[in-house]
PDB file of N, CA, C and O in Angstrom:
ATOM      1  N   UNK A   1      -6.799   1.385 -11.024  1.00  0.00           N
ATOM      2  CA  UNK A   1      -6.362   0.151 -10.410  1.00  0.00           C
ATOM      3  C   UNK A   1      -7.283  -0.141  -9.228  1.00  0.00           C
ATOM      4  O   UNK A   1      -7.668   0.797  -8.530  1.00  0.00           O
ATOM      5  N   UNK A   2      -7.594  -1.189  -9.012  1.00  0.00           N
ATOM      6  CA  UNK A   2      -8.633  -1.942  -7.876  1.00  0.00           C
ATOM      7  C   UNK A   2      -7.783  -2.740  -6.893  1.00  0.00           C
ATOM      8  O   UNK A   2      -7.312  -3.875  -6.962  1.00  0.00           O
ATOM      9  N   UNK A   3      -7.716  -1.444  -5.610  1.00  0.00           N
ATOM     10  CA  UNK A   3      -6.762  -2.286  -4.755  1.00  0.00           C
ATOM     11  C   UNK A   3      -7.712  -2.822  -3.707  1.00  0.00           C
ATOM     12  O   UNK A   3      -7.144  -3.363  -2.758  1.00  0.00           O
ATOM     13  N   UNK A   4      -9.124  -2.789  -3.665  1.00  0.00           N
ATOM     14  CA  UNK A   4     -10.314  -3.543  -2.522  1.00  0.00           C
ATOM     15  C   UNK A   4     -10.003  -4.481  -2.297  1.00  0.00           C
ATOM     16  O   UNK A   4     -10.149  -4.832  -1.126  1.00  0.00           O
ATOM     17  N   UNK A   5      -9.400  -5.430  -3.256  1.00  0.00           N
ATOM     18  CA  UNK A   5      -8.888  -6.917  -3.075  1.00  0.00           C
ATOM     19  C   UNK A   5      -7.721  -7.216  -1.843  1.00  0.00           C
ATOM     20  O   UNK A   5      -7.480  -8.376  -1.508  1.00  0.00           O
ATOM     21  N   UNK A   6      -7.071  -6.123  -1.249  1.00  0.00           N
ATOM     22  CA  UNK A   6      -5.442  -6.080  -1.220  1.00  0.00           C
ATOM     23  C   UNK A   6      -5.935  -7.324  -0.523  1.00  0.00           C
ATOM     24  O   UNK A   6      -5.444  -8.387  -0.903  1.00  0.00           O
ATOM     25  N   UNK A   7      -6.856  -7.350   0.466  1.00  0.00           N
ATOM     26  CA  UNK A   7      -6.661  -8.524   1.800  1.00  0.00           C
ATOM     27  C   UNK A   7      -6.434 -10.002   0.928  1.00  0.00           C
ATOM     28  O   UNK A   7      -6.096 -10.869   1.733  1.00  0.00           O
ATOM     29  N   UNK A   8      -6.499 -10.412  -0.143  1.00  0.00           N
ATOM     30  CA  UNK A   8      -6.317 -12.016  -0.330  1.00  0.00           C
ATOM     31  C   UNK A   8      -5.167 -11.959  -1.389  1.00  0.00           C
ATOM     32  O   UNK A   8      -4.559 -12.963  -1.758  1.00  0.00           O
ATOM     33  N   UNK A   9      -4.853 -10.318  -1.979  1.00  0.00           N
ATOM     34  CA  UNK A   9      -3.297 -10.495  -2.987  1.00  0.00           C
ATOM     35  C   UNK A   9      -2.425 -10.976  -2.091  1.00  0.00           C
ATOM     36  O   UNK A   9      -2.425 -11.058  -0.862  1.00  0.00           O
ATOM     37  N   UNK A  10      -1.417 -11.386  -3.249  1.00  0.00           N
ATOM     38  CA  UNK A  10      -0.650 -11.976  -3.138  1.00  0.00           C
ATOM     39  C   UNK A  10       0.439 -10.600  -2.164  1.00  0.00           C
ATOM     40  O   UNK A  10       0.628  -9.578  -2.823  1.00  0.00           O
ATOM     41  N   UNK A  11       1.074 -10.627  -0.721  1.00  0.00           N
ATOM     42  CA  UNK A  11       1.258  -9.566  -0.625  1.00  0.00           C
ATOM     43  C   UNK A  11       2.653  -9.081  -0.915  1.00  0.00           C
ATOM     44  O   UNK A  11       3.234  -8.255  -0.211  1.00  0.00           O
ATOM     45  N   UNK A  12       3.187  -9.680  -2.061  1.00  0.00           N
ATOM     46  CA  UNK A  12       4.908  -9.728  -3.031  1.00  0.00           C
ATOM     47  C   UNK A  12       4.209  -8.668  -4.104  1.00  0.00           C
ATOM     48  O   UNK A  12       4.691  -7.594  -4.464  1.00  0.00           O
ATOM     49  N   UNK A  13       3.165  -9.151  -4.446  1.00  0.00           N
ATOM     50  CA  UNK A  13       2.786  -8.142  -5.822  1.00  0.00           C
ATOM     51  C   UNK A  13       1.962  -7.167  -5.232  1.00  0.00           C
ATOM     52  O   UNK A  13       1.832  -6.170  -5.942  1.00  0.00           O
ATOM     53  N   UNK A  14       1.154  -7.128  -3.780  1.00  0.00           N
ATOM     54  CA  UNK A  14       0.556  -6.413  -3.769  1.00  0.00           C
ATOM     55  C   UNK A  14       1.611  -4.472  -3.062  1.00  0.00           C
ATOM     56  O   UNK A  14       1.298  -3.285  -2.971  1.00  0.00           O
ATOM     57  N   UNK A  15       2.736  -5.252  -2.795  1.00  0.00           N
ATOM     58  CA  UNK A  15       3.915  -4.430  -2.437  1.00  0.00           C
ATOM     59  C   UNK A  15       4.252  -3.809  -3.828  1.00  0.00           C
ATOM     60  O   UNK A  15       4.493  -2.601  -3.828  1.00  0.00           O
ATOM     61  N   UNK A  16       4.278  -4.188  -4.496  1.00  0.00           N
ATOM     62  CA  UNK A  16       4.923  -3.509  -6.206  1.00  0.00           C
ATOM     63  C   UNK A  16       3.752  -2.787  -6.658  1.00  0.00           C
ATOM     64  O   UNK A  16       3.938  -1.921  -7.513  1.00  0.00           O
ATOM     65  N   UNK A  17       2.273  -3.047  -6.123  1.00  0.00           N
ATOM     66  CA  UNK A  17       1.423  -2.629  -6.696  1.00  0.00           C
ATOM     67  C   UNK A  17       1.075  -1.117  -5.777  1.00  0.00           C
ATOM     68  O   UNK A  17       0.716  -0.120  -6.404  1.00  0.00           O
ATOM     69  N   UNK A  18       1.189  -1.086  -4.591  1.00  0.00           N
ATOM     70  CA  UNK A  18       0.862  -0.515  -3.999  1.00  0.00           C
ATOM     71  C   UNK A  18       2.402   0.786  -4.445  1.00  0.00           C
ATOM     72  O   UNK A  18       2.076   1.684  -5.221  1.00  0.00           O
ATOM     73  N   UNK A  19       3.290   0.790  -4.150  1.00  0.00           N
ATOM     74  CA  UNK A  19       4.626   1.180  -4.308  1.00  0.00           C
ATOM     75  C   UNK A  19       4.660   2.013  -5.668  1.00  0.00           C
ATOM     76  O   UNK A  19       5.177   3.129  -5.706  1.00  0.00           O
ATOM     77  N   UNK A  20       4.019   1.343  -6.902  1.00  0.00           N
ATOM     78  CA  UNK A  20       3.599   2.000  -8.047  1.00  0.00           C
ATOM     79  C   UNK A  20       2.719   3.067  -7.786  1.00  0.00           C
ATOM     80  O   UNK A  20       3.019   4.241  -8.006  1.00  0.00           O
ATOM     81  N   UNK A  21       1.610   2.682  -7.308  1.00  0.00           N
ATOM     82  CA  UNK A  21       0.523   3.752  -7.015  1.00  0.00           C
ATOM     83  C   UNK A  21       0.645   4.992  -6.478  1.00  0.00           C
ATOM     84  O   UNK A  21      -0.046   5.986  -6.701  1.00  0.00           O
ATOM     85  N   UNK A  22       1.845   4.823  -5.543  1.00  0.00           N
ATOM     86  CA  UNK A  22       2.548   5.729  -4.254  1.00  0.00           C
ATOM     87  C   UNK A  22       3.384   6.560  -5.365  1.00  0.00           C
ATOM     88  O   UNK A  22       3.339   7.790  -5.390  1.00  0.00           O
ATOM     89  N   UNK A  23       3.991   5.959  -6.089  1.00  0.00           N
ATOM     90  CA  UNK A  23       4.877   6.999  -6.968  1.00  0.00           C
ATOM     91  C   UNK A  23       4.401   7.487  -8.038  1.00  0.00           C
ATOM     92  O   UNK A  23       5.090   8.315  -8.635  1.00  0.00           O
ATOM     93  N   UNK A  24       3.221   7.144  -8.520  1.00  0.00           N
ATOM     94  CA  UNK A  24       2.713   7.674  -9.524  1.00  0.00           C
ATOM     95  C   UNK A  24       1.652   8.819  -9.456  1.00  0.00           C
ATOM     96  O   UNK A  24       1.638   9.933  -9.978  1.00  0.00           O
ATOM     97  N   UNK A  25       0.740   8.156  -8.614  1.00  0.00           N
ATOM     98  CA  UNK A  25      -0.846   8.969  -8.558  1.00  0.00           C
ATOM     99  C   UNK A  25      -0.895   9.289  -7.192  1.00  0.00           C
ATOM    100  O   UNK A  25      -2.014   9.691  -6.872  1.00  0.00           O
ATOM    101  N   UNK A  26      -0.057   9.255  -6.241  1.00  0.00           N
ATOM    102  CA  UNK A  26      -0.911   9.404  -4.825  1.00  0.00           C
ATOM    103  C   UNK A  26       0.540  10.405  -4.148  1.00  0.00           C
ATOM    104  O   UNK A  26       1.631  10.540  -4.704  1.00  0.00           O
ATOM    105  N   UNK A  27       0.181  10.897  -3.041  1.00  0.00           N
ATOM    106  CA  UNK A  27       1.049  12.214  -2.461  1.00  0.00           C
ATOM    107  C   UNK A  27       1.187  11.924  -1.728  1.00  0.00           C
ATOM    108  O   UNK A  27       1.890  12.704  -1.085  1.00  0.00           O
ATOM    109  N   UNK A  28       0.743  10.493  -0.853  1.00  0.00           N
ATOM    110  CA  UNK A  28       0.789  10.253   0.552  1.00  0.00           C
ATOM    111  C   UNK A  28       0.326   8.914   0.773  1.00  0.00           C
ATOM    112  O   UNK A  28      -0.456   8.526  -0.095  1.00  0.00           O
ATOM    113  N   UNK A  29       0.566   8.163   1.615  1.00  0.00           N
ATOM    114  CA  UNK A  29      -0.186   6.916   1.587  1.00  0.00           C
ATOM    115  C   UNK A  29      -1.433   7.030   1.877  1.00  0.00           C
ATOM    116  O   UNK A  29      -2.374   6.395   1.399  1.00  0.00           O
ATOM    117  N   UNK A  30      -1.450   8.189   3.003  1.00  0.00           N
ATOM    118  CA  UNK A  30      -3.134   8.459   2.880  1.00  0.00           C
ATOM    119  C   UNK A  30      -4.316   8.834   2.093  1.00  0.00           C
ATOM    120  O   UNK A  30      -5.536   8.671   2.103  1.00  0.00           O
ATOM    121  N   UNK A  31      -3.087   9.603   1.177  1.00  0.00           N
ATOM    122  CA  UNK A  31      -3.957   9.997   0.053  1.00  0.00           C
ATOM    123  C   UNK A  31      -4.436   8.418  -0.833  1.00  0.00           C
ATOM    124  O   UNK A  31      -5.585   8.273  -1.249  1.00  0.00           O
ATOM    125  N   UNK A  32      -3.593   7.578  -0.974  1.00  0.00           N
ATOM    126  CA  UNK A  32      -3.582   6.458  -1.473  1.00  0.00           C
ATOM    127  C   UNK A  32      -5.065   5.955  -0.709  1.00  0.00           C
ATOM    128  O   UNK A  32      -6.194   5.956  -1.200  1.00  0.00           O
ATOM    129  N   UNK A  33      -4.754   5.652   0.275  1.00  0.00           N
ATOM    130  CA  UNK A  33      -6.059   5.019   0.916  1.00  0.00           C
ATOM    131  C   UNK A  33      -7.476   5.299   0.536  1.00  0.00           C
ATOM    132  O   UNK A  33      -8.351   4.651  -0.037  1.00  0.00           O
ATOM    133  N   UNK A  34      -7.390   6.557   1.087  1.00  0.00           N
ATOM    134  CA  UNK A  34      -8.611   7.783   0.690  1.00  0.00           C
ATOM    135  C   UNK A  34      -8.536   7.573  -0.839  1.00  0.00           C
ATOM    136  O   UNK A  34      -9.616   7.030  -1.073  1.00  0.00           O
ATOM    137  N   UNK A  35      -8.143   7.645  -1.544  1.00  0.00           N
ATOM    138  CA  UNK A  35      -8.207   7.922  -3.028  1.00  0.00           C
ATOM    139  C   UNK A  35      -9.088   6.177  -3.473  1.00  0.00           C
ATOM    140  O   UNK A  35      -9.822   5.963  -4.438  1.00  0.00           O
ATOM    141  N   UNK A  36      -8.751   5.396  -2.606  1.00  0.00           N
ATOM    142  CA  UNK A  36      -8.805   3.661  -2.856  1.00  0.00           C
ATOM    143  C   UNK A  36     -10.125   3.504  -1.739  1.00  0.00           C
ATOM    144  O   UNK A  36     -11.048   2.724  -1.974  1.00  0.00           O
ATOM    145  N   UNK A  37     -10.094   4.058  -0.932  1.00  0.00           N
ATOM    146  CA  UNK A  37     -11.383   3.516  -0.207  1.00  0.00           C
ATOM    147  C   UNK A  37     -11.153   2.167   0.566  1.00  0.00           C
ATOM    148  O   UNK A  37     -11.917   1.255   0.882  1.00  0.00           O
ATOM    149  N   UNK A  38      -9.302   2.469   0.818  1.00  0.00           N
ATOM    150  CA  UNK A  38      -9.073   1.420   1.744  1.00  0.00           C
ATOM    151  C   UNK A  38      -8.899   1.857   3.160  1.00  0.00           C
ATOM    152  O   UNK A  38      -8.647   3.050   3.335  1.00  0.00           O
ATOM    153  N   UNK A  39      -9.003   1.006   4.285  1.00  0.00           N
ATOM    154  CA  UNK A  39      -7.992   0.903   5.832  1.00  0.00           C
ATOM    155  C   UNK A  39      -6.894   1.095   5.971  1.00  0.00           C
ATOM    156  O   UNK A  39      -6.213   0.093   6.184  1.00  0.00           O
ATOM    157  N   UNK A  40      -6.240   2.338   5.925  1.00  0.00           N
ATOM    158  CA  UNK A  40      -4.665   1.990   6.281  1.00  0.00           C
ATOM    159  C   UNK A  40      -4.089   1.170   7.067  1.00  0.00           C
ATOM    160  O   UNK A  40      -3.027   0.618   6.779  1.00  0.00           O
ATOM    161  N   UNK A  41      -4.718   0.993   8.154  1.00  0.00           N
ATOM    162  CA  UNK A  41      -4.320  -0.101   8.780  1.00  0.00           C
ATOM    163  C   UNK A  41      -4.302  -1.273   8.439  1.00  0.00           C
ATOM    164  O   UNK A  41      -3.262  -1.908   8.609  1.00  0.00           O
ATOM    165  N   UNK A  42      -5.231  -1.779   7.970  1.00  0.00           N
ATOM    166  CA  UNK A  42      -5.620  -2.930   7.404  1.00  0.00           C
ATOM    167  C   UNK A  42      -4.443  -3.680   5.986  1.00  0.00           C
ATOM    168  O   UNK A  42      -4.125  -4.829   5.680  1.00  0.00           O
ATOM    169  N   UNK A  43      -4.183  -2.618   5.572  1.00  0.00           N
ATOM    170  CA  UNK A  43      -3.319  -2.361   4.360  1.00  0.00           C
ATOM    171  C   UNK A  43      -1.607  -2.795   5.319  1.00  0.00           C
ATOM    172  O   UNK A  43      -1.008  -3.870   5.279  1.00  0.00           O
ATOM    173  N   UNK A  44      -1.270  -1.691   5.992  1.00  0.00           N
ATOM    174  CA  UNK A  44       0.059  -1.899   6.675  1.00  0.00           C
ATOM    175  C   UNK A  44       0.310  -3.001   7.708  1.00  0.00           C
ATOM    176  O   UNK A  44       1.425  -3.446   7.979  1.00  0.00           O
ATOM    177  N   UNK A  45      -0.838  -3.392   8.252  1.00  0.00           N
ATOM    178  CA  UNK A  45      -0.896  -4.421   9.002  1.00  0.00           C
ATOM    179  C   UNK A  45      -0.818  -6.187   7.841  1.00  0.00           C
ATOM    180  O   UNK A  45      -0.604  -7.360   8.148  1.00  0.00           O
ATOM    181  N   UNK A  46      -1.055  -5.634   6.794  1.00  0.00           N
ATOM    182  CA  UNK A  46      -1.296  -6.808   5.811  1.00  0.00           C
ATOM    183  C   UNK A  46       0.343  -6.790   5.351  1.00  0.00           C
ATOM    184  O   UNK A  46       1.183  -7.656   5.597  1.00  0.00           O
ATOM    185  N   UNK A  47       0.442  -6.086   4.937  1.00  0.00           N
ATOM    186  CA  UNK A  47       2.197  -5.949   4.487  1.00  0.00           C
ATOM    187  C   UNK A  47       3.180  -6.333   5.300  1.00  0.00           C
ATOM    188  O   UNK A  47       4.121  -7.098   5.088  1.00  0.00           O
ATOM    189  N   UNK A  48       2.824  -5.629   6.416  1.00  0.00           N
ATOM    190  CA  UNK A  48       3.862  -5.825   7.272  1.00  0.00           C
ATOM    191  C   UNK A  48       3.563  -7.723   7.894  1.00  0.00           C
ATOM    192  O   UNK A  48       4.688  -8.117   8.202  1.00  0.00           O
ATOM    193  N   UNK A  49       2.946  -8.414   8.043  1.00  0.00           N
ATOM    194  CA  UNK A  49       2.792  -9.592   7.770  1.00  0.00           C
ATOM    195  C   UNK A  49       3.730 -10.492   6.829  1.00  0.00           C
ATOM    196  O   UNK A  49       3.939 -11.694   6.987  1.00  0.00           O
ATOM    197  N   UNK A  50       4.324  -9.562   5.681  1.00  0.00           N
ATOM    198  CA  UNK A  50       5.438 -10.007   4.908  1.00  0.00           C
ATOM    199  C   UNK A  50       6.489  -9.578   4.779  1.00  0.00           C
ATOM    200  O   UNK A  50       7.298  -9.678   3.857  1.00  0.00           O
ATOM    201  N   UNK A  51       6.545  -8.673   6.458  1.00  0.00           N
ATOM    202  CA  UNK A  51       8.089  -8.232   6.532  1.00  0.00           C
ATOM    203  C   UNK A  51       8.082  -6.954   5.363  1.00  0.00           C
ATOM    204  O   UNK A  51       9.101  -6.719   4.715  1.00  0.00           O
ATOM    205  N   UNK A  52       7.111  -6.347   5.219  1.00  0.00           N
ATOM    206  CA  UNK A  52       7.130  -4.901   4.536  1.00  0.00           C
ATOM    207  C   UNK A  52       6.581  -3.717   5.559  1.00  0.00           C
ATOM    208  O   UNK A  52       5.569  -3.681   6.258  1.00  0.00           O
ATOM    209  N   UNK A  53       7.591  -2.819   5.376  1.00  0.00           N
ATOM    210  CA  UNK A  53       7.055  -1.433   6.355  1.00  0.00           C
ATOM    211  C   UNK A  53       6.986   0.076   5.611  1.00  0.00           C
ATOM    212  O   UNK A  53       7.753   0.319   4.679  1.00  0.00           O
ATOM    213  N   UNK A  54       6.154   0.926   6.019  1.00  0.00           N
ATOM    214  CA  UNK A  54       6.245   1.843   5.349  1.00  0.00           C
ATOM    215  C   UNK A  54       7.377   2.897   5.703  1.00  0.00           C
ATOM    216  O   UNK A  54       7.278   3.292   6.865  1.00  0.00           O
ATOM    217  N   UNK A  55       8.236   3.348   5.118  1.00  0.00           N
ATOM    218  CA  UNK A  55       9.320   4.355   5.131  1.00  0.00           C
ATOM    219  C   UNK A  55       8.786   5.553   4.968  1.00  0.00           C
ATOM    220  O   UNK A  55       9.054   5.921   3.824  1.00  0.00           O
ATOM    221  N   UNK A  56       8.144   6.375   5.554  1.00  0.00           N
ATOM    222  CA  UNK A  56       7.912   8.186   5.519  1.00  0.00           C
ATOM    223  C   UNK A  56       8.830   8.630   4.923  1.00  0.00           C
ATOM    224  O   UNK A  56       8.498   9.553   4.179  1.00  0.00           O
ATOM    225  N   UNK A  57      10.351   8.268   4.909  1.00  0.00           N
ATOM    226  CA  UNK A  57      11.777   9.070   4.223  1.00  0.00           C
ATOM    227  C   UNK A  57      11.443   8.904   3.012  1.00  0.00           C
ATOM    228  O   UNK A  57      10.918   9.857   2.437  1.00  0.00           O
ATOM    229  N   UNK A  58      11.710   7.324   2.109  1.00  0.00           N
ATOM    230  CA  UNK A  58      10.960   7.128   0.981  1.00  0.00           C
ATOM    231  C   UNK A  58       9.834   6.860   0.504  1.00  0.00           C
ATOM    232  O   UNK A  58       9.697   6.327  -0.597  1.00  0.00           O
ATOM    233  N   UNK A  59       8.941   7.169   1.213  1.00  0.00           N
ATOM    234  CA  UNK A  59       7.410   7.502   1.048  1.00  0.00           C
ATOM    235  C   UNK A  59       6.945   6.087  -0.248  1.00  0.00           C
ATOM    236  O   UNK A  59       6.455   6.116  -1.376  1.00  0.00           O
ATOM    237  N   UNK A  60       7.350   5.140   0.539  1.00  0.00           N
ATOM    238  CA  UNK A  60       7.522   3.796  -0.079  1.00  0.00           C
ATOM    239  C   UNK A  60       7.147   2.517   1.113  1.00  0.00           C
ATOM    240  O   UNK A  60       6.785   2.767   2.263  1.00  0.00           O
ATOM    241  N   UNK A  61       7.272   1.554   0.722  1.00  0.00           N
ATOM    242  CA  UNK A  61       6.972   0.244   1.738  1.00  0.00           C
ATOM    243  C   UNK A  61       8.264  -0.527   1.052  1.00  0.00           C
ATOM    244  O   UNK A  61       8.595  -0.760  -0.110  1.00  0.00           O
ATOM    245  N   UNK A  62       8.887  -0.837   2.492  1.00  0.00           N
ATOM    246  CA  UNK A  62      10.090  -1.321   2.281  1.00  0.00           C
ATOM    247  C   UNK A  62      10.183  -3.122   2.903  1.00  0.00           C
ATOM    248  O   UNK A  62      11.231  -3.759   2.798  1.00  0.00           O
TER     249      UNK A  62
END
């Protein structure tokens, strides 16, 4: 999956997309990042823009 784009997705799908990734292939969001060759920041700062945050408990974006 090619998440380089996240900055202009849509960030409704890019929450389902990211959320998939987290539960499937990745151990951590960091690992997510690192694994993607993205900014975490850049990423959570984009989400959270749509009222999405990351939950450490459910290791999810809520």
């Amino acid at each position: 999956m090619n998440l380089k784009s996240f900055e202009t997705m849509d960030p409704h799908l890019l929450v389902g997309l990211i959320n998939t990734e987290l539960r499937n292939n990745a151990s951590s969001l960091d690992d997510l990042c690192k694994t993607h060759g993205l900014n975490e920041k850049s990423l959570t700062d984009r989400l959270a823009g749509a009222d999405y945050h990351f939950s450490m408990e459910a290791g999810q974006f809520r």
